[in-house]
C-alpha positions in Angstrom: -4.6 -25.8 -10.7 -4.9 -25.0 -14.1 -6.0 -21.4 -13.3 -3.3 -21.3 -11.0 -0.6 -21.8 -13.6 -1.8 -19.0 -15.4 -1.4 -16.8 -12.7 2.7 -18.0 -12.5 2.9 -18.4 -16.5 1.3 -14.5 -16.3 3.8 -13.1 -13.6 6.9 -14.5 -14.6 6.1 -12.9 -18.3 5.1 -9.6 -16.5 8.4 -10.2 -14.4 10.8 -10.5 -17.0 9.2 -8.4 -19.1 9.6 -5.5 -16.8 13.2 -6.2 -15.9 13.8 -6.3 -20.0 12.5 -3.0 -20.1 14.2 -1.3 -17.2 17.6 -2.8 -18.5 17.0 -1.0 -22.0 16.2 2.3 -20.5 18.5 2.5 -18.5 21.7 1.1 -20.4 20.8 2.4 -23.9 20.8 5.6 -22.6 23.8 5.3 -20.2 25.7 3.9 -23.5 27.9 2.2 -21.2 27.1 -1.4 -19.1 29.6 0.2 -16.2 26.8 1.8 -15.0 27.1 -0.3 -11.8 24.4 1.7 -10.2 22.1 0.6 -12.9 23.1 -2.9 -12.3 22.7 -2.7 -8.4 18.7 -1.7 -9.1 18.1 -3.9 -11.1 19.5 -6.6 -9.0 17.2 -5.3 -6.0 14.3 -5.4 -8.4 14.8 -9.0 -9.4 15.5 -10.3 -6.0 12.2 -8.4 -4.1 9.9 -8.9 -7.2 10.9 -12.6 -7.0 10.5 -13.0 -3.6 7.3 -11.4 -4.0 5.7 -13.6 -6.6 7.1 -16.9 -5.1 5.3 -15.7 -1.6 2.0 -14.9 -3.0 1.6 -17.4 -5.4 2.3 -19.8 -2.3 0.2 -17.8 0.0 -2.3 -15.6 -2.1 -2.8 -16.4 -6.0 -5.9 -14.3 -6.0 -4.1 -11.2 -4.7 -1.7 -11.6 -7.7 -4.4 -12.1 -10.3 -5.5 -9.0 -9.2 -2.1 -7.6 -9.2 -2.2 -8.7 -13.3 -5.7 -6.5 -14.4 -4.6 -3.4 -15.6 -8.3 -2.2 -17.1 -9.5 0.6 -15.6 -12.9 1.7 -15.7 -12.9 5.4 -15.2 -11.8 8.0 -17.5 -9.3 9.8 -14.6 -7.8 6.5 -13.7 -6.9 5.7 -17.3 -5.3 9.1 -17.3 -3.4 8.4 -14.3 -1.6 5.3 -16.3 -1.1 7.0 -19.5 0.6 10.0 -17.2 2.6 7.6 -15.2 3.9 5.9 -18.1 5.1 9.1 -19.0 7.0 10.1 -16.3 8.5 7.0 -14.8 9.8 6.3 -18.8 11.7 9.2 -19.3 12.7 9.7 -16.0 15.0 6.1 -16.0 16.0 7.7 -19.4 16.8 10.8 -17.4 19.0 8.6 -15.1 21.1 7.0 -18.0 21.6 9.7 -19.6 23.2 11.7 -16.5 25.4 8.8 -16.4 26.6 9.3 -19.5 27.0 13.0 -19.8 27.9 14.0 -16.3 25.3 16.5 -16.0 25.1 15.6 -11.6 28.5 15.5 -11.7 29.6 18.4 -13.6 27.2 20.7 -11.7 27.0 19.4 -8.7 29.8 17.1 -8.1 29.8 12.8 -8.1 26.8 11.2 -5.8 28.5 9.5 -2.9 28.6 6.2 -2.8 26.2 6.3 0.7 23.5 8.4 -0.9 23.3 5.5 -3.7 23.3 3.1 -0.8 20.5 5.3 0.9 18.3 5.4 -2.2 18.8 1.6 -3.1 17.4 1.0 1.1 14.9 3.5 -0.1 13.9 2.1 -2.9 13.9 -1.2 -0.6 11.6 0.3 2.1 9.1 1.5 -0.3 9.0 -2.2 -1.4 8.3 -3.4 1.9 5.6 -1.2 2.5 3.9 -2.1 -0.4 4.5 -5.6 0.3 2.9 -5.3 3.8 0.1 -3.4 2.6 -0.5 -6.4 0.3 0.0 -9.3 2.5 -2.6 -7.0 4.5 -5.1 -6.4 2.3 -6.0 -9.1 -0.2 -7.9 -6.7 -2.0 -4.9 -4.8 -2.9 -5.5 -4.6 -6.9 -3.4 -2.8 -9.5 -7.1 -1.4 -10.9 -9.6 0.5 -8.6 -12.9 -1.2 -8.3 -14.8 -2.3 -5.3 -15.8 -6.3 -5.3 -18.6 -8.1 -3.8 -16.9 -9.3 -0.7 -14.7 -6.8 -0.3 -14.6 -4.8 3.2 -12.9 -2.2 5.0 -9.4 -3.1 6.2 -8.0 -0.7 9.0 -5.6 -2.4 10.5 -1.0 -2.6 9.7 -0.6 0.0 7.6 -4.2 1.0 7.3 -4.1 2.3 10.7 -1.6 4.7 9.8 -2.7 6.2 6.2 -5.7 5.2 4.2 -3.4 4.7 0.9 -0.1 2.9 2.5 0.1 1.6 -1.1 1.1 5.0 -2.4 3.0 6.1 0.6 5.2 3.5 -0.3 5.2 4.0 -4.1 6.2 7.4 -3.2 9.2 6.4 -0.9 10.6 4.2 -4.1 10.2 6.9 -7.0 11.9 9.5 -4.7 14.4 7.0 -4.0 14.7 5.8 -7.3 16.8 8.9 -8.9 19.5 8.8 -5.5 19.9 5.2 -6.3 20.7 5.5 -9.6 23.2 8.3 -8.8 21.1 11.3 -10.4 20.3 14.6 -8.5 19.3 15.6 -11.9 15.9 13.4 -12.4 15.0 13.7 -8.6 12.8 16.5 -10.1 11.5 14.4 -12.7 10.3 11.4 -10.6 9.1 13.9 -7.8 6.3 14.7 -10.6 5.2 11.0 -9.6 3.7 12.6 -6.2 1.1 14.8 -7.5 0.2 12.1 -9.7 -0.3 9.8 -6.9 -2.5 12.6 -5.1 -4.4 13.1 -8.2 -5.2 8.8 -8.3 -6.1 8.7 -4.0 -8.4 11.7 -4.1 -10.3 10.1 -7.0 -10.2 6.8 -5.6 -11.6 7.7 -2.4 -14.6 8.8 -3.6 -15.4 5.6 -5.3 -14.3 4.2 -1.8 -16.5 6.5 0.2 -19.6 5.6 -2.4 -19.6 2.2 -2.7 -17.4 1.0 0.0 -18.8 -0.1 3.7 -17.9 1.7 6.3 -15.3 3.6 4.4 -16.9 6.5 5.4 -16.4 5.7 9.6 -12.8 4.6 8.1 -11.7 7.8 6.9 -13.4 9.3 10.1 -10.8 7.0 12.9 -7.8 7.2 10.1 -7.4 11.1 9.4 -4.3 10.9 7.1 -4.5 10.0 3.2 -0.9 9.8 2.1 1.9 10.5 5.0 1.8 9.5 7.9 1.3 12.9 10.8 1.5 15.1 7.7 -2.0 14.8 5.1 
């Protein structure tokens, strides 16, 4: 129980926390708080990172213990957070300040209302796959490592791609600029892609070493990323 607290006391902090941040990205840089779109993404953050934390601390505490490490053990993988950080940062940034100068809009005329609606569903979507792959895969930590009892999962998503996780990460941070009513950052957060490429190729062959089985896996489940595409 006591361990178990920790867990909540840890992801409502991390919770919060994150919300703080996105709030002062994005506003301080839009300089205005009518930046409804702003407000709209954060709510659907809230709501699904809520939802999330209530459902696996019912259902799966040690999933979202796992979801709280952020050490990594490997030189390219400590890159690939420093990098992220780097791109997702700027790139909200990016988004307020498009608000507030009108760079979108002056070039390429106001986002419609239904492309924001279509990037906040995609930014939604991108959630849900992530949450799937997670209530799928218990193993599903935010650091790469292989554990003792760990074992090949190849079914939900996993019989699709063999990194769902980052299929859906990739769906939200190409969503993520629509959303927020930018054409100008789409760029930006597409740099998130490569990235992700960079951390699957690298990850797999930690899979393939000193996973079992992973090696028949990748055999029966030829795509990495998306799905009838690589």
């Amino acid at each position: 129980m006591k361990k178990q607290a920790s867990v909540r006391v840890r992801s409502i902090r991390r919770l919060v926390l994150t919300l703080v941040i996105l709030v002062v990205l994005l506003f301080s840089a839009a300089g205005s708080l009518r930046f409804w779109q702003g407000w709209v993404f954060i709510a659907v953050q809230a709501v699904f990172w809520t939802y999330f934390f209530v459902e696996f601390l019912k259902r799966d505490p040690k999933l979202l213990e796992r979801r709280l490490e952020s050490k990594e053990a490997t030189r390219e993988q400590k890159w690939f957070q420093k990098l992220w950080v780097l791109i997702t940062i700027p790139g909200f940034e990016l988004a307020g300040f498009d608000f507030r100068f009108g760079w979108t809009r002056g070039r390429l005329g106001p986002v419609p209302v239904g492309v924001v609606v279509f990037g906040q569903a995609g930014v939604l979507a991108g959630y849900w796959i992530v949450y799937w792959v997670m209530k799928t895969n218990t193993f599903a930590a935010s650091t790469i490592r292989v554990e003792a009892e760990q074992h090949v999962i190849d079914a939900g998503p996993y019989a699709l791609v063999r990194h769902p996780m980052y299929f859906g990460m990739a769906v939200t941070m190409l969503a993520a600029p629509l959303a927020l009513g930018s054409y100008v950052a789409l760029p930006w957060f597409a740099l998130t892609i490569p990235l992700l490429v960079f951390r699957l190729v690298h990850e797999e062959r930690l899979l393939r070493r000193d996973l079992a089985g992973y090696q028949d896996y990748c055999q029966r489940t030829q795509y990495r990323l998306v799905p009838w595409v690589w």
